[in-house]
N, C-alpha and C positions, 0 to 999 in steps of 0.2 A: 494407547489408543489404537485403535483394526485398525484396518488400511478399508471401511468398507466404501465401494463407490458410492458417485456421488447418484446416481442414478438408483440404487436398494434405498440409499439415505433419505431421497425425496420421497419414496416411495411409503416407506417407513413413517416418516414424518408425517404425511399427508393423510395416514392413518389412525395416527395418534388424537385424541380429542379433551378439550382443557375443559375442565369442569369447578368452574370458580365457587369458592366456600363449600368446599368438600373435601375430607369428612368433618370440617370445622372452620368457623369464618376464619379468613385470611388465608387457607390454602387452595390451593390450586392443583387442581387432581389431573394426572395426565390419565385415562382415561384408553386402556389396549382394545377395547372390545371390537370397535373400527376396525379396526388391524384383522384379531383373532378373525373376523367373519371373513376376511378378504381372504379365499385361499392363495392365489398370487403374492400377497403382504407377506401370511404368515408362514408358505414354504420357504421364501425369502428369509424373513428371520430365521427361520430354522434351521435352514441351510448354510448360513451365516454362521452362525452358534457353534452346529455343528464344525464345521472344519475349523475355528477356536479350539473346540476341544480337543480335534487329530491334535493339530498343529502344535500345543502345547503338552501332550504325552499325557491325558487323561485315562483313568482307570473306570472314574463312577464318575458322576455327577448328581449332585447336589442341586436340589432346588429349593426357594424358598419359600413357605409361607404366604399367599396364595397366590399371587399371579406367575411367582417362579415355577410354582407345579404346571402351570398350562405351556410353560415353555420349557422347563425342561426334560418332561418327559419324553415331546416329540424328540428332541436336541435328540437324546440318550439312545431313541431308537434307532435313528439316523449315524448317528457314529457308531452303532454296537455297542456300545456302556450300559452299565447296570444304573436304573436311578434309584435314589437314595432322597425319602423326602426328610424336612426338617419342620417340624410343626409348631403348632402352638402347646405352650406348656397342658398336659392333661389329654390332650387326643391323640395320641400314642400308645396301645397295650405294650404289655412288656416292661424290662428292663431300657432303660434311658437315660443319657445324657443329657443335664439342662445348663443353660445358660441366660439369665438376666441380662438385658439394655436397655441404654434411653433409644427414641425413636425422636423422629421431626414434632412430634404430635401427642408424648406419654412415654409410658413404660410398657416392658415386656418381657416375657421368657419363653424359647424355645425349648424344642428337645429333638432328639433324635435317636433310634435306638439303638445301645450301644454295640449290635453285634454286627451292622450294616457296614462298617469300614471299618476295617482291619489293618496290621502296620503292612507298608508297602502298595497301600492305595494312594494315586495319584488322582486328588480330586477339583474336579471345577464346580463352584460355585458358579449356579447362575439365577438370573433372577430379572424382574421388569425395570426396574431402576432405583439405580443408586443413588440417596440423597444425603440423610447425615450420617449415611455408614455402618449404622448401627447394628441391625438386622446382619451387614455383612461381617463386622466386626464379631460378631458373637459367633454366626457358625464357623467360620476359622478356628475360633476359639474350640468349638463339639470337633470340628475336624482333626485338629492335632491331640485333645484328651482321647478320642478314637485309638490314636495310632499309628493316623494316616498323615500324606501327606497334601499340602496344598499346589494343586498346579495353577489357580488361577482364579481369578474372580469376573464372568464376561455376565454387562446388563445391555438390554435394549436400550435403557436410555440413561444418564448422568445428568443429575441437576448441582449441574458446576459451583451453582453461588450457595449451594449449601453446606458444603464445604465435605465430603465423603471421604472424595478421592485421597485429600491431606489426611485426614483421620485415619485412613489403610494403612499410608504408603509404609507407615513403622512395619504393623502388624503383617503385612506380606510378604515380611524379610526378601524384597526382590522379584516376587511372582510378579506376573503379568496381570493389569486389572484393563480390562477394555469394554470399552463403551461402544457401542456399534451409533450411538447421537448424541452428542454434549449439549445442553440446554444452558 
């Protein structure tokens, strides 16, 4: 867990917007667009992120599949790091890395292409939030067949009751997973 105040955290939060039976009855969509529009919000998260990634010896960063890319890009500029996206299976040219998951809500496969991280890459995965893991579980997964290694896994926000963080903590062998808001 960041140490972030409690004053970014409100700030964060109060950006966030719940979007009930979306993208299927029963779930509840946390909703960054709030945020994204607030410049205030989102140098905040960015600059949050960012110093995760000093902090924890990052080379690249990784972001996920789509609301990761809106955040880790800036992240990446912000620290100096190269970004490195991970997509959905098929929108990728090139040679690629893929990896199969379940998700909260189906099934899925990423990719990533295999020439982007190389051994001796210290990588943070980052992304808008962490629920059943899954998404993060997999690029871990592209991260280490890379080459590379993992420095960390940092999301905007953790939905606790669905249980993510346990599903990592194996597969992290250790790295740091932080949540900038546990829900």
């Amino acid at each position: 867990m960041t140490s972030t105040t409690g004053s970014i955290r409100e700030l964060l939060l109060s950006r966030i917007r719940d979007v009930a039976d979306y993208p299927k009855p029963g779930v509840m969509f946390k909703d960054i667009t709030p945020l994204l529009a607030d410049p205030v919000a989102f140098t905040a998260l960015t600059d949050a992120l960012a110093e995760l990634c000093v902090r924890h010896g990052a080379t690249k960063i990784v972001g996920l599949e789509a609301r990761g890319f809106i955040l880790a890009a800036p992240v990446a500029v912000r620290a100096g790091l190269g970004f490195v996206p991970v997509r959905k299976a098929g929108k990728l040219p090139g040679a690629t890395l893929s990896q199969a998951y379940e998700l909260e809500y189906g099934t899925a496969e990423i990719e990533i292409h295999a020439e982007d991280l190389v051994p001796g890459d210290r990588v943070m995965v980052i992304d808008d939030v962490l629920a059943t893991g899954g998404t993060a579980e997999a690029s871990l997964e592209l991260i280490r067949r890379a080459g590379a290694q993992v420095a960390g896994v940092a999301v905007l926000m953790e939905l606790g009751f669905l249980g993510g963080r346990v599903r990592l903590e194996e597969g992290l062998g250790g790295v740091p997973l932080e949540a900038l808001i546990t829900i």
